[in-house]
Backbone as CSV, one residue per row, in Angstrom:
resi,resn,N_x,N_y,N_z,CA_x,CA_y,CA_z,C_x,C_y,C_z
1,UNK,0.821,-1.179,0.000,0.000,0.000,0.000,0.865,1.241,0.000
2,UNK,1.172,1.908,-0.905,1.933,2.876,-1.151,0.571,4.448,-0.277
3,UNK,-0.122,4.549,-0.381,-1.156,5.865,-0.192,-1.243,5.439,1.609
4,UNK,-0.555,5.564,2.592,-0.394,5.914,3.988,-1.673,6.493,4.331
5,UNK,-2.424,7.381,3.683,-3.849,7.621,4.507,-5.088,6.984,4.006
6,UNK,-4.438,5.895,3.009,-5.357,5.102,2.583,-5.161,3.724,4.174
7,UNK,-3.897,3.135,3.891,-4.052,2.281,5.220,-4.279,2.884,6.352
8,UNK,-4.601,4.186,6.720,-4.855,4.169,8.261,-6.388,3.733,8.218
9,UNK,-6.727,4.490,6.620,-8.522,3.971,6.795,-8.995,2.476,6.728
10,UNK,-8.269,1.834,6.258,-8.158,0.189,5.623,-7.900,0.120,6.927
11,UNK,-6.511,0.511,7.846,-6.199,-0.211,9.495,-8.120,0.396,10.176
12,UNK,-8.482,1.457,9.924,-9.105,1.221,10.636,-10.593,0.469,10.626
13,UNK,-10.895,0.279,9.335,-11.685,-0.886,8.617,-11.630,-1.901,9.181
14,UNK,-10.357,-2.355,9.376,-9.738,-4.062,9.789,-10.250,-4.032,11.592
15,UNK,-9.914,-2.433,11.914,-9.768,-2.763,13.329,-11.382,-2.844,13.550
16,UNK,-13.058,-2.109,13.053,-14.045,-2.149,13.457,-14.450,-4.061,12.969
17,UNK,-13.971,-4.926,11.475,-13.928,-6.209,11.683,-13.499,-6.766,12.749
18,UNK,-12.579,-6.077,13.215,-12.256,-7.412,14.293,-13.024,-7.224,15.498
19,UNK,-13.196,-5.826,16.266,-14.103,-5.652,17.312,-15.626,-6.897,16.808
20,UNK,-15.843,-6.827,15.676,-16.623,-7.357,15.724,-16.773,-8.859,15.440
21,UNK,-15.597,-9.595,15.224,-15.400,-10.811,14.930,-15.056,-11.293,16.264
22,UNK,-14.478,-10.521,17.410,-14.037,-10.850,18.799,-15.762,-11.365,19.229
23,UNK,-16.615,-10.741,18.896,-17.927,-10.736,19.937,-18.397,-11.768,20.312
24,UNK,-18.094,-13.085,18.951,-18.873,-14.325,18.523,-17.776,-15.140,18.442
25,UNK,-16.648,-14.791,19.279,-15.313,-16.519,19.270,-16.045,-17.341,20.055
26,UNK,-15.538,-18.283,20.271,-16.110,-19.739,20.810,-14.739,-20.208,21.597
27,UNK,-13.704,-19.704,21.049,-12.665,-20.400,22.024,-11.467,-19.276,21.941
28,UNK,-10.366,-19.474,22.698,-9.327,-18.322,22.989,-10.213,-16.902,23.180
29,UNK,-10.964,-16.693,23.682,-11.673,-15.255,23.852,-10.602,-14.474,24.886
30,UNK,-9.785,-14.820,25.361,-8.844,-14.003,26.090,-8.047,-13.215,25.424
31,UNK,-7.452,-14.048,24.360,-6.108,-13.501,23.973,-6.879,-12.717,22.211
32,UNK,-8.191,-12.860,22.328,-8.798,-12.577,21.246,-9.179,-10.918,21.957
33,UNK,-10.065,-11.089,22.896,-10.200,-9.546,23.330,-8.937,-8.940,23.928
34,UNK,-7.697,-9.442,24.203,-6.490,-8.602,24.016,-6.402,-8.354,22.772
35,UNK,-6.468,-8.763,21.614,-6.171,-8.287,20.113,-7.076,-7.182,20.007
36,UNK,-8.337,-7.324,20.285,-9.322,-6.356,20.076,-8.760,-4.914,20.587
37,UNK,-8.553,-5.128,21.865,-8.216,-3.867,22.776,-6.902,-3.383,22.435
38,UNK,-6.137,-4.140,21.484,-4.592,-3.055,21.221,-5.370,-2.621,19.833
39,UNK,-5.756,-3.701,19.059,-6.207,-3.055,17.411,-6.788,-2.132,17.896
40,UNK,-7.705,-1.814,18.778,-8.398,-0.595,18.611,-7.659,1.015,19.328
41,UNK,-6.878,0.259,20.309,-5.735,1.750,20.790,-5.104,1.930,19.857
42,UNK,-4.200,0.917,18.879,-3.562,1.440,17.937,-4.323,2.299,16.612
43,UNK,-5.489,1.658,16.698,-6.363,2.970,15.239,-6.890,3.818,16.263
44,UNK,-7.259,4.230,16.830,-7.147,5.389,17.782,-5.813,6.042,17.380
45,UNK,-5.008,5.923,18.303,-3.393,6.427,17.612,-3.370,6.581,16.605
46,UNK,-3.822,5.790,15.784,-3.575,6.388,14.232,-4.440,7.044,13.261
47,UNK,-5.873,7.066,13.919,-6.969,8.301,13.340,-6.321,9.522,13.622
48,UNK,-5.382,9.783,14.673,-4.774,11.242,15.785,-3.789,11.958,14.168
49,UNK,-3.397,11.102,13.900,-2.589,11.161,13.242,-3.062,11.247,11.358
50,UNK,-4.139,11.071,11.378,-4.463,11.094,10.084,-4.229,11.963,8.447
51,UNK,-4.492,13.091,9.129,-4.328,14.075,8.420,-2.937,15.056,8.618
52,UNK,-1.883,14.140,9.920,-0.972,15.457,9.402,-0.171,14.678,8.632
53,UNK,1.261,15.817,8.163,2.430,15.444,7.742,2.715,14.297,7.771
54,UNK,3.250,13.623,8.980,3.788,12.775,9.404,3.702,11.143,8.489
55,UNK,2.412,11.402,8.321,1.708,10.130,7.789,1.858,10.361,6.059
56,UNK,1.505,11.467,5.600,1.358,11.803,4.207,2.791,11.851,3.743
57,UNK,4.148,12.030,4.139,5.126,12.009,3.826,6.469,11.268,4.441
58,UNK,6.153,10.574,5.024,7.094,9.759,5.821,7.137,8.314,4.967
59,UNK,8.304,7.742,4.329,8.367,6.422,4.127,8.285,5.220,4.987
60,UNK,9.404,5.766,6.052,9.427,5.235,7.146,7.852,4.216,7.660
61,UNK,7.185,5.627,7.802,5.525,5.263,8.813,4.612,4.238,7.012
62,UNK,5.227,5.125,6.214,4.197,3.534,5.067,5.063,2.845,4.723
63,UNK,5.940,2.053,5.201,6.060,0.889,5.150,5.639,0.249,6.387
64,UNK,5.577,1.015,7.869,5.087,0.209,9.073,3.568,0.195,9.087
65,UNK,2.787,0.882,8.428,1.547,0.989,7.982,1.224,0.198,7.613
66,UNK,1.929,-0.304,6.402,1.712,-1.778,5.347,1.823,-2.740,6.185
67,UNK,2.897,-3.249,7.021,3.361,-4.165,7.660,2.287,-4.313,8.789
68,UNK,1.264,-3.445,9.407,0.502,-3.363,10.275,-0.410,-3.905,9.784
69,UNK,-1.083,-3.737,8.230,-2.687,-3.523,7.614,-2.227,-5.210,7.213
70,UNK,-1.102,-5.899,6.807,-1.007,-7.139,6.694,-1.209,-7.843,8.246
71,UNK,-0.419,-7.495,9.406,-0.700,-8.119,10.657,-2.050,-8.535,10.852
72,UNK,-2.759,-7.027,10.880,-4.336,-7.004,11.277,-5.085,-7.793,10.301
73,UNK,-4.617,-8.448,8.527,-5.848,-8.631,8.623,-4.946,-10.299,8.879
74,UNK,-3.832,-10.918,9.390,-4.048,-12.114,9.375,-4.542,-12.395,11.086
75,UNK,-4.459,-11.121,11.939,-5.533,-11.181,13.259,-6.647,-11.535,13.188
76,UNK,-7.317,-11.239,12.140,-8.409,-11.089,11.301,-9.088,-12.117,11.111
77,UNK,-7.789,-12.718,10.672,-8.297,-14.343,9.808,-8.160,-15.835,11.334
78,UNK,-7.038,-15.283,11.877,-7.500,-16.308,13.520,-8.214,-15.991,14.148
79,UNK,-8.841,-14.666,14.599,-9.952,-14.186,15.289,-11.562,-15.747,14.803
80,UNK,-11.074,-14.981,13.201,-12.097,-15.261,11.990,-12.701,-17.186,13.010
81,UNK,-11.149,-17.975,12.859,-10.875,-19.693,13.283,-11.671,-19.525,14.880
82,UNK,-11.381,-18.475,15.844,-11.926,-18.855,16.887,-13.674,-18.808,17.303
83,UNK,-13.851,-18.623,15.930,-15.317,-18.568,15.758,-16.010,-19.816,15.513
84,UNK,-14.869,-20.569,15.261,-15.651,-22.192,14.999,-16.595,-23.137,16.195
85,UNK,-17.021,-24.039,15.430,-18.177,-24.205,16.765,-18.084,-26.316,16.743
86,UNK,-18.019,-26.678,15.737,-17.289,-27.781,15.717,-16.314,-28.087,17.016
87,UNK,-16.994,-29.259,17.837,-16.194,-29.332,18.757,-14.702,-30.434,18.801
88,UNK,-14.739,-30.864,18.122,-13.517,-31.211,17.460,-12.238,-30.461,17.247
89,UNK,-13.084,-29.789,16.501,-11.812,-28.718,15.741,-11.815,-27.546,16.701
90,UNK,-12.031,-27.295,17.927,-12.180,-26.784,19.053,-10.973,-27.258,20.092
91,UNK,-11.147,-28.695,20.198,-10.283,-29.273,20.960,-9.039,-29.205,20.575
92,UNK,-8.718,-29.756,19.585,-7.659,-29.887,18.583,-6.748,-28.780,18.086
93,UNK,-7.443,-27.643,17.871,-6.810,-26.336,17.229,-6.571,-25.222,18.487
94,UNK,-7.488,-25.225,19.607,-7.433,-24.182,20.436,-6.064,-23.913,21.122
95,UNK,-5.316,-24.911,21.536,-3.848,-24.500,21.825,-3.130,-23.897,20.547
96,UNK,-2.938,-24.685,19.196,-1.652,-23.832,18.751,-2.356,-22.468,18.138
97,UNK,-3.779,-22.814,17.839,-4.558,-20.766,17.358,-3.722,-19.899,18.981
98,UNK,-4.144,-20.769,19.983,-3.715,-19.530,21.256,-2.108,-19.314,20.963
99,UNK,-1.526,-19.997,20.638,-0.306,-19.498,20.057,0.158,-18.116,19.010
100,UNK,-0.706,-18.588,17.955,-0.672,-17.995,16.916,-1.019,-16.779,17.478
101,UNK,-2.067,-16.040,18.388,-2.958,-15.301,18.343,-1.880,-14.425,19.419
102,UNK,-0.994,-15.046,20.137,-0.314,-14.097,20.832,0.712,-13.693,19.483
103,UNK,1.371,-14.643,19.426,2.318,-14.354,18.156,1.674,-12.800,17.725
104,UNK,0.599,-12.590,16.924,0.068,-11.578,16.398,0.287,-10.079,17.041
105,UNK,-0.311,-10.866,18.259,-0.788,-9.774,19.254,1.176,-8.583,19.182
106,UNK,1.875,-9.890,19.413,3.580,-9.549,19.647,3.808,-8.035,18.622
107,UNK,3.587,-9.083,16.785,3.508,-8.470,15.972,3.054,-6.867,16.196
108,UNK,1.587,-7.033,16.751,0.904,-5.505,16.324,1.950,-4.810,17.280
109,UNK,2.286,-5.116,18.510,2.949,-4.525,19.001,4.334,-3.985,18.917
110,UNK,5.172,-4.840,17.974,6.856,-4.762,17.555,6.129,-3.144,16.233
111,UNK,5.520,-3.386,15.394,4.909,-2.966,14.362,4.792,-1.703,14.579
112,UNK,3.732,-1.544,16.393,3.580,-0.175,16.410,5.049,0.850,17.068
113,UNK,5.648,-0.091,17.691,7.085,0.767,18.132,7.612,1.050,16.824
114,UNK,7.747,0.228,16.073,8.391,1.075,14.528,7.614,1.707,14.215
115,UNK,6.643,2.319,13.968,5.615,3.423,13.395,5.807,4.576,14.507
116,UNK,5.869,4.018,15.823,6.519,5.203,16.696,8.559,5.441,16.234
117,UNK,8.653,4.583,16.336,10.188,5.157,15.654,10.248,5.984,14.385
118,UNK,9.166,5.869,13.685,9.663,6.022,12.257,8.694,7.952,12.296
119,UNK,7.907,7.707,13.315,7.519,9.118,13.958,8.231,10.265,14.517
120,UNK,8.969,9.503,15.682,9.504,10.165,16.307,10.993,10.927,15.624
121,UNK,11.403,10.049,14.355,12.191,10.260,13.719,12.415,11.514,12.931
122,UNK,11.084,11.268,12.002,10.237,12.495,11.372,10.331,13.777,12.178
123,UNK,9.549,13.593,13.093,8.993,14.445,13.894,10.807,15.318,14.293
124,UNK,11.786,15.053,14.677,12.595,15.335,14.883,13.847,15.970,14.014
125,UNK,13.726,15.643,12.864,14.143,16.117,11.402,13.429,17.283,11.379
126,UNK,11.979,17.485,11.372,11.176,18.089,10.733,11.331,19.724,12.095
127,UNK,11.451,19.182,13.261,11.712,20.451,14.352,13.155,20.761,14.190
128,UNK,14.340,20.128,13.301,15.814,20.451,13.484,15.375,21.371,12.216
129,UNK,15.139,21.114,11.165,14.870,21.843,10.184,14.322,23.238,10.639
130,UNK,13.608,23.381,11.521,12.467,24.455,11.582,13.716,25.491,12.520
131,UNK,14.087,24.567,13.421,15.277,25.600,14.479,16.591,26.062,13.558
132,UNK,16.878,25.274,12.224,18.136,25.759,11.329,17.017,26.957,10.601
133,UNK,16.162,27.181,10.204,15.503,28.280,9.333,15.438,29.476,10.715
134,UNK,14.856,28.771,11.622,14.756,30.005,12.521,16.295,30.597,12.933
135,UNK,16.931,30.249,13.332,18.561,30.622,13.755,19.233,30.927,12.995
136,UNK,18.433,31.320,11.069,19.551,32.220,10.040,18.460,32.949,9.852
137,UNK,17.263,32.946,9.790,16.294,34.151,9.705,16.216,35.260,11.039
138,UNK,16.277,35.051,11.886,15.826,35.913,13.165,17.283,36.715,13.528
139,UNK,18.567,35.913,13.464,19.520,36.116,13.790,20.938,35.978,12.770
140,UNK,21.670,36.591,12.814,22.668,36.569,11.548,24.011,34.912,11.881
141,UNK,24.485,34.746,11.345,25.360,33.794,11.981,26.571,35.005,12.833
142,UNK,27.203,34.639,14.232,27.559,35.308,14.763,29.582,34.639,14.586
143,UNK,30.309,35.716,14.144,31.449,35.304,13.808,32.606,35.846,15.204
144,UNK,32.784,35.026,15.323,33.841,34.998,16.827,35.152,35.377,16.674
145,UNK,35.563,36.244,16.644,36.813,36.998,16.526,37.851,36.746,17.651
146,UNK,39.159,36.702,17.931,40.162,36.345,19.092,40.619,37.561,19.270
C-alpha cells in the first residue's frame, strides 16, 4: 500500500472487523479480546494522526503501515478460526490458534514501536529543520573573533 492515509482507513476498517469478529469466538476469547483492545488503541493512535504530515510524507511510517494492515488482517483471519463451533476442531486447534494469536498480538505490538520510531524520527528532522531556518532568519550567523 503505497497511499499511507489510505491504510490508516483500511487499518481502521480491519480494526471495526475485528471488534466485531471478537464478539462471537467460541474459544481463545482471552487472547482474542487482548487483540481487540490493542487493534483498537492502535487505530485510535492512528486516526490522531491522520491528516498530518507525518503520515502523508514519511516512508518510514508507510512501510510500518503496510506491515501493520497485513498483521491485522491475518488477526483477522484467527480471530475469523476462533469462531468455529465444531467441537472437534475446538479441541484440537485451540492451543496452537492460542499461540498464533499471541504471536500476532507480539507483531501488532513490535509494528507499532516502529511506526513510533519512524515518527519520532520524522517528527525530529522536521523540528531540526524548523530551528536551522529560525537561527539564520531571526539572527545573523555570529562570527567569533580572538
Amino acid at each position: 500500500m503505497a497511499d499511507s492515509l489510505g491504510s490508516v482507513r483500511h487499518i481502521a476498517e480491519l480494526a471495526l472487523k475485528i471488534r466485531q469478529a471478537v464478539e462471537t469466538v467460541r474459544q481463545n476469547k482471552q487472547e482474542c479480546v487482548q487483540i481487540r483492545r490493542r487493534v483498537v488503541r492502535v487505530s485510535s493512535i492512528l486516526s490522531q494522526l491522520e491528516d498530518t504530515v507525518i503520515i502523508r510524507s514519511n516512508p518510514a511510517m508507510a512501510a510500518a503501515l503496510e506491515e501493520l494492515d497485513a498483521t491485522l488482517r491475518h488477526a483477522h483471519t484467527l480471530i475469523a478460526a476462533c469462531q468455529e463451533s465444531n467441537i472437534v476442531c475446538l479441541f484440537c486447534a485451540a492451543t496452537a490458534l492460542s499461540k498464533k494469536l499471541r504471536r500476532v498480538q507480539d507483531d501488532i505490538s513490535d509494528q507499532m514501536m516502529q511506526g513510533m520510531l519512524a515518527t519520532s524520527v520524522h517528527v525530529t528532522i522536521v523540528l531540526a529543520r524548523i530551528q536551522d531556518d529560525v537561527d539564520y532568519t531571526r539572527r545573523p550567523p555570529r562570527l567569533i573573533m580572538d
